[in-house]
C-alpha positions as CSV (number, residue, x, y, z in Angstrom):
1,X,40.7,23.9,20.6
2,X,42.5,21.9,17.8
3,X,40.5,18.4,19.2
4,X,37.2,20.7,18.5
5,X,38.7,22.0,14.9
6,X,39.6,18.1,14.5
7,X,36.1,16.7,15.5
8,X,34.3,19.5,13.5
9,X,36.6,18.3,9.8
10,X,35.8,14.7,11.0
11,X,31.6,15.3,10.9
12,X,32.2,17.0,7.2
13,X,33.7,14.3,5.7
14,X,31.0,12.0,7.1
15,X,28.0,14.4,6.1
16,X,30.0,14.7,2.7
17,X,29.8,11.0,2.8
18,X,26.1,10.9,3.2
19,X,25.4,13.8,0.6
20,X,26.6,11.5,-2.1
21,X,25.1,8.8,-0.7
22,X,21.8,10.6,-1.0
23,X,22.1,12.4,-4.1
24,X,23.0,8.8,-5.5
25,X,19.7,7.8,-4.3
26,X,18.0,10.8,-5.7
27,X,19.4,10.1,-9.4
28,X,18.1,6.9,-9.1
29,X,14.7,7.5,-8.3
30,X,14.8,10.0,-10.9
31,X,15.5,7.8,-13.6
32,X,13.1,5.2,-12.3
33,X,10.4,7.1,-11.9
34,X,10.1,7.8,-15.7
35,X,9.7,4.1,-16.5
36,X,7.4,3.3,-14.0
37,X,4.8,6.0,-15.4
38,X,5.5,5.1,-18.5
39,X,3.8,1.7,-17.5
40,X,1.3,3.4,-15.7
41,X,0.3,5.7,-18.9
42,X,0.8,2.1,-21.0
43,X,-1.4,-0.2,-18.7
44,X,-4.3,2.9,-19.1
45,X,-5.5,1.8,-22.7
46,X,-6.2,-1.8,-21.8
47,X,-7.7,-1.1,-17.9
48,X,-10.2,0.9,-20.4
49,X,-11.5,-1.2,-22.7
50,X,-11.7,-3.6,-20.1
51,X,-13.7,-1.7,-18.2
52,X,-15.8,-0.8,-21.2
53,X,-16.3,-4.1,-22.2
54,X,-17.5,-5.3,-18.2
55,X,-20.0,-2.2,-18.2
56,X,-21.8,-3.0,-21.7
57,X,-22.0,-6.8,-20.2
58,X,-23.4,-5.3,-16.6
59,X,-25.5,-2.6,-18.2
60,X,-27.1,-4.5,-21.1
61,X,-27.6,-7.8,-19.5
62,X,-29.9,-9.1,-16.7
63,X,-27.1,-11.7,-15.5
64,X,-26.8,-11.2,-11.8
65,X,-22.7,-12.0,-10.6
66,X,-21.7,-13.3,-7.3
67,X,-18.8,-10.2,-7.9
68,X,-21.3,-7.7,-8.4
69,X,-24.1,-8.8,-6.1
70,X,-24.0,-6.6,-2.7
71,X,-24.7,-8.9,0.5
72,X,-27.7,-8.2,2.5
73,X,-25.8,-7.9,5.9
74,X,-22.1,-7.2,5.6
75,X,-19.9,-8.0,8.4
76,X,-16.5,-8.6,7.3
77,X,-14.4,-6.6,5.0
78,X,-10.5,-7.3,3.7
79,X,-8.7,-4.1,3.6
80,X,-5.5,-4.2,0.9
81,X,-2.2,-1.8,1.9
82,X,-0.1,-1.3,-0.9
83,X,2.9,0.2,0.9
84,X,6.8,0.2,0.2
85,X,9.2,-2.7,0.5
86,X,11.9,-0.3,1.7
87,X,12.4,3.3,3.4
88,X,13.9,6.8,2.8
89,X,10.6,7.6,1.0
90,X,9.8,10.5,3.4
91,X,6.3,10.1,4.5
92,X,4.7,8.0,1.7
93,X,4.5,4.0,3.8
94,X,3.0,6.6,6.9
95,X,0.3,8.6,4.5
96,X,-0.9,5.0,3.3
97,X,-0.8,3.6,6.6
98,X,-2.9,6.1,8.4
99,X,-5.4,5.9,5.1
100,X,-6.1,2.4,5.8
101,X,-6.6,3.2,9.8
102,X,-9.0,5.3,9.0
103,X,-10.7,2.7,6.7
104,X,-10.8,0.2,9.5
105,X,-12.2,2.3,11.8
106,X,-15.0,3.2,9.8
107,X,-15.4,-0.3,9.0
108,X,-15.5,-1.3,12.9
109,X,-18.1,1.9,13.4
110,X,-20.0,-0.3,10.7
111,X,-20.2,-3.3,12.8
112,X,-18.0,-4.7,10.3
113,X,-14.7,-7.0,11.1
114,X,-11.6,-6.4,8.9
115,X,-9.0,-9.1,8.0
116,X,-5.9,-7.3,6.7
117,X,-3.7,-8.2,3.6
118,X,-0.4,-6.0,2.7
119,X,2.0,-5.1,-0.7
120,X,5.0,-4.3,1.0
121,X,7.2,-4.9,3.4
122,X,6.1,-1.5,5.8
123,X,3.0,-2.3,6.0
124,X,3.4,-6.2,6.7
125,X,6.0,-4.8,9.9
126,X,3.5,-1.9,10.6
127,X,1.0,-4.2,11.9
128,X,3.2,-7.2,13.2
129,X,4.7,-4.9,15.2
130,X,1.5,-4.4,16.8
131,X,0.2,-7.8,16.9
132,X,-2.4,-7.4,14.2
133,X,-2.7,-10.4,12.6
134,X,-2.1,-10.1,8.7
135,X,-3.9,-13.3,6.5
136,X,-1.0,-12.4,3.5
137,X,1.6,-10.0,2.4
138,X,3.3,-9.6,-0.6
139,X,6.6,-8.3,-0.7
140,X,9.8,-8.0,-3.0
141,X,8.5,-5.7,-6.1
142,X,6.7,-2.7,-4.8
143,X,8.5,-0.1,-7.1
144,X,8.8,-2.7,-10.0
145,X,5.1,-4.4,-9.9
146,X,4.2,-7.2,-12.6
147,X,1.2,-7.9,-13.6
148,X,1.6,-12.2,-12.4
149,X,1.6,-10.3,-9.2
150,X,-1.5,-8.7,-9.3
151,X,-3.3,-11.8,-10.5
152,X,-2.1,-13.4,-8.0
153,X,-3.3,-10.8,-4.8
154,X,-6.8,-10.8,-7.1
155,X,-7.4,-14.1,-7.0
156,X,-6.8,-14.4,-3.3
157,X,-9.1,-11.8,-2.8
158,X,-11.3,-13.2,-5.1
159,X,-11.3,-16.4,-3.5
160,X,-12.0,-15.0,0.0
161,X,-14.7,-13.0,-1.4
162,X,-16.7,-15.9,-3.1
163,X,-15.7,-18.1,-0.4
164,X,-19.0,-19.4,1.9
165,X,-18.7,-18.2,5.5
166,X,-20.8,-21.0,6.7
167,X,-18.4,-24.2,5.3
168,X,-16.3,-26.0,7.9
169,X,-14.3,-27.3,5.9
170,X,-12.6,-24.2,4.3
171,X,-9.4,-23.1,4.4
172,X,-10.5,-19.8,3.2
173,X,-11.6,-17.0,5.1
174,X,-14.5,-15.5,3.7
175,X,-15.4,-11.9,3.5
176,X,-18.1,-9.4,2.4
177,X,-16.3,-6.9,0.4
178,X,-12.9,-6.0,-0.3
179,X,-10.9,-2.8,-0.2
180,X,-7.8,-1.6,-1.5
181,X,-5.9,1.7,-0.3
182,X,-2.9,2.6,-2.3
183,X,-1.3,6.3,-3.3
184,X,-2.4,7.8,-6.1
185,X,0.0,9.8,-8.5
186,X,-1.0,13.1,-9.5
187,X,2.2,14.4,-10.1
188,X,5.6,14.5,-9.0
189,X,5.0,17.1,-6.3
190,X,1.7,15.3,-5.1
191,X,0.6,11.9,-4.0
192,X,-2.7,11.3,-2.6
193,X,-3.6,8.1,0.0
194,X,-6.7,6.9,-1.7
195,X,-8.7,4.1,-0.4
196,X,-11.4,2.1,-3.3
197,X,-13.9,-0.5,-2.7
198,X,-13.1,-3.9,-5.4
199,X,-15.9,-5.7,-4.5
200,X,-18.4,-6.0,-4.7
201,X,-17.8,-4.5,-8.3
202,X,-19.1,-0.9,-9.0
203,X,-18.5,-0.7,-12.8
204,X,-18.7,2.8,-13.7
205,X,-17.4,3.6,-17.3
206,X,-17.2,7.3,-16.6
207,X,-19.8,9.0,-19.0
208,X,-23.2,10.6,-19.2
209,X,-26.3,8.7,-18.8
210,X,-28.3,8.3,-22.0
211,X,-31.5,10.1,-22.6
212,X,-34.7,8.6,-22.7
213,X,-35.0,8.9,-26.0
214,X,-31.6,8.0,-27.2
215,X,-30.9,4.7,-28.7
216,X,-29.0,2.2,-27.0
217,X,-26.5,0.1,-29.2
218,X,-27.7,-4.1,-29.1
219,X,-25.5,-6.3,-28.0
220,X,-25.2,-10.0,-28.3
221,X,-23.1,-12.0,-25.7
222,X,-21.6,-15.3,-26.8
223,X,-21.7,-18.0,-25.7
224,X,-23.7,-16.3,-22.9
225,X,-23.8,-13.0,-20.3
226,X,-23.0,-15.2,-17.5
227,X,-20.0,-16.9,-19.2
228,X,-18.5,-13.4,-20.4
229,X,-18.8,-12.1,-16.8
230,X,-17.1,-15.3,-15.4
231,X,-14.2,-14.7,-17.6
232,X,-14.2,-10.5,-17.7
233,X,-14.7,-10.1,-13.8
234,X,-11.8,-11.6,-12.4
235,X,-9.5,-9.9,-15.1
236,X,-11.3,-6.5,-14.5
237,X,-10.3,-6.9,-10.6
238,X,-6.8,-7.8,-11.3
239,X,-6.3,-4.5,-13.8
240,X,-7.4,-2.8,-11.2
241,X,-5.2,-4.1,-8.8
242,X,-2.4,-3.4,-11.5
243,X,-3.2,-0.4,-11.9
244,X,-3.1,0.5,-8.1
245,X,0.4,-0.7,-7.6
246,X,1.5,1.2,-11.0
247,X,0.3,4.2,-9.4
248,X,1.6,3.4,-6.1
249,X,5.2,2.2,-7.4
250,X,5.2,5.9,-9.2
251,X,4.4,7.2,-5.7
252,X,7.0,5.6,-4.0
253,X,9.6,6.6,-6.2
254,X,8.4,10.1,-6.4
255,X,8.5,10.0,-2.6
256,X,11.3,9.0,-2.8
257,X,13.2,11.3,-5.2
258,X,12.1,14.0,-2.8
259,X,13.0,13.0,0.5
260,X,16.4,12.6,-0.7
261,X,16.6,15.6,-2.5
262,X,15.7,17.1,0.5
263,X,18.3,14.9,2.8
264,X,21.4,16.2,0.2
265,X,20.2,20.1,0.6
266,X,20.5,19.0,4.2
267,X,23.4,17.6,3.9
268,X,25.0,20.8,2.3
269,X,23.6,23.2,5.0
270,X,25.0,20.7,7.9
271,X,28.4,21.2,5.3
272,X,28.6,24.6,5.5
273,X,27.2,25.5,9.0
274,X,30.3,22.6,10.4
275,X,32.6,24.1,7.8
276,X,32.1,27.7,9.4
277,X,32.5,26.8,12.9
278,X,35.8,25.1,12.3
279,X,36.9,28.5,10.4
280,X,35.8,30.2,14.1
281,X,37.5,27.5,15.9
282,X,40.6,27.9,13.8
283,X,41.1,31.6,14.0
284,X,40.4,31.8,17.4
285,X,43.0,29.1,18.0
286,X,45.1,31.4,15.9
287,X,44.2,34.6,17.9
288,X,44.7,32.8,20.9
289,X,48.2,31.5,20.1
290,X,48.9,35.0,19.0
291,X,48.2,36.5,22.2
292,X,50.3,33.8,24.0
293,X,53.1,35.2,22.1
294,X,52.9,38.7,22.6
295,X,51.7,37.9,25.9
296,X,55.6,36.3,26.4
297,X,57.2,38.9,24.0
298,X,56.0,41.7,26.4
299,X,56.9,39.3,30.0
300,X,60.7,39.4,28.5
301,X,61.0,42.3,27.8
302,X,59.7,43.7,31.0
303,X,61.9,40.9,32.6
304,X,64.9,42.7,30.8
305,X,64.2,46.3,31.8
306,X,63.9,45.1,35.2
307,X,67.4,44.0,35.5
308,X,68.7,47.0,33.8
């Protein structure tokens, strides 16, 4: 009985161990999380007046883009999974994961094949581990996301989107359209899997349509439409991409902040429920030491009235 007692103390002062371990965790993502919509609220002002600025050029001119022009006969899309470069985030790496299956197999129902890129270290192991290849990953800065990052993952995708299926001599490999599925951050109780097509561009600024009768403001493009596209497009697709791993690094650590919150309530149940079976163990260890000695006490005495 004193080995169980022993064994029962020695799994507190483990759990105890792992309650501060995660409660550490949980202050951390705490204070993180602040920051990181902070730079999510701060990047909102610039992703739209960008966007303003690419849907007066779309709208009012009659410049047709190779980023906005939608290809006659699709049949291969990229598929972006902005994921976590580490764990203990509950369920958020799974939720994004199972988004994105779901976007390849519509896209296969589509007759349409899918190469796969990744933001995180999850989802590059995810498919790896199943032998699906992945053209690139990006990993390292998943709750901490710069924006030399996301130029960089928008001109890769980008460059496989304007890239001509029918040249040889390419190293890249071309696709139809591009999609991204990241988390979305409502709040810190709710983060929604979200999956967005990039390209072809769909500018949509997010306000009523004009009346007939209303008059539309003139604009003048210098030094020309095409020219402003060429140098607003690719900056418009890499705020967005910006903007989805804000809102996914936000996610992550609100995921975060939650599982372990949950993991150190855990932790105190597992404390108290171990803590309360060692009490039983100890008093009936007690009792049944107790009940030795009277047991003896009475075997005497008996012993004593017997040779009497």
């Amino acid at each position: 009985m004193a080995l169980s007692v022993r064994e029962y103390r020695a799994r507190i002062k483990s759990t105890e161990s792992m309650k501060k371990i995660t409660r550490a965790m949980e202050l951390i993502a705490a204070s993180r999380i602040i920051k990181a919509q902070q730079r999510a609220q701060a990047a909102a002002p610039y992703a739209r007046e960008l966007t303003r600025a690419v849907s007066a050029v779309a709208t009012f001119s009659n410049v047709d883009h190779a980023l906005t022009t939608e290809p006659e006969d699709p049949k291969k899309a990229a598929v972006l999974v902005v994921t976590s470069d580490r764990g203990l985030a509950g369920a958020y790496s799974s939720s994004v994961i199972k988004e994105a299956e779901r976007l390849v197999e519509k896209l296969k129902g589509e007759g349409k094949d899918v190469d796969l890129y990744t933001s995180g270290r999850k989802g590059e192991a995810y498919f790896k581990f199943r032998q699906r290849e992945v053209v690139q990953a990006w990993t390292g800065f998943s709750d901490q996301p710069t924006y030399d990052v996301a130029a960089e993952i928008g001109a890769t995708l980008i460059a496989a989107f304007l890239a001509d299926a029918d040249d040889p001599d390419s190293d890249v490999r071309a696709v139809d359209e591009v999609h991204v599925v990241y988390t979305r951050f409502r709040s810190m109780l709710s983060q929604e899997p979200t999956a967005v097509r990039l390209l072809p561009l769909e500018v949509v600024e997010g306000t009523e349509a004009p009346d007939k009768d209303d008059l539309l403001p003139l604009y003048e493009f210098e030094p020309s439409p095409s020219e402003v596209l060429d140098s607003l497009l690719p900056r418009y697709v890499q705020s967005r991409i910006f903007f989805a791993l804000l809102q996914a690094a936000a996610s992550e650590l609100a995921a975060r902040q939650k599982a372990m919150k949950s993991a150190t309530d855990n932790a105190d149940e597992l404390i108290k429920k171990y803590t309360r079976i060692a009490n039983q163990a100890r008093q009936a260890g007690i009792t049944q030491e107790i009940s030795e000695i009277v047991g003896g006490v009475n075997a005497l005495a008996d012993a004593n009235a017997g040779s009497e």
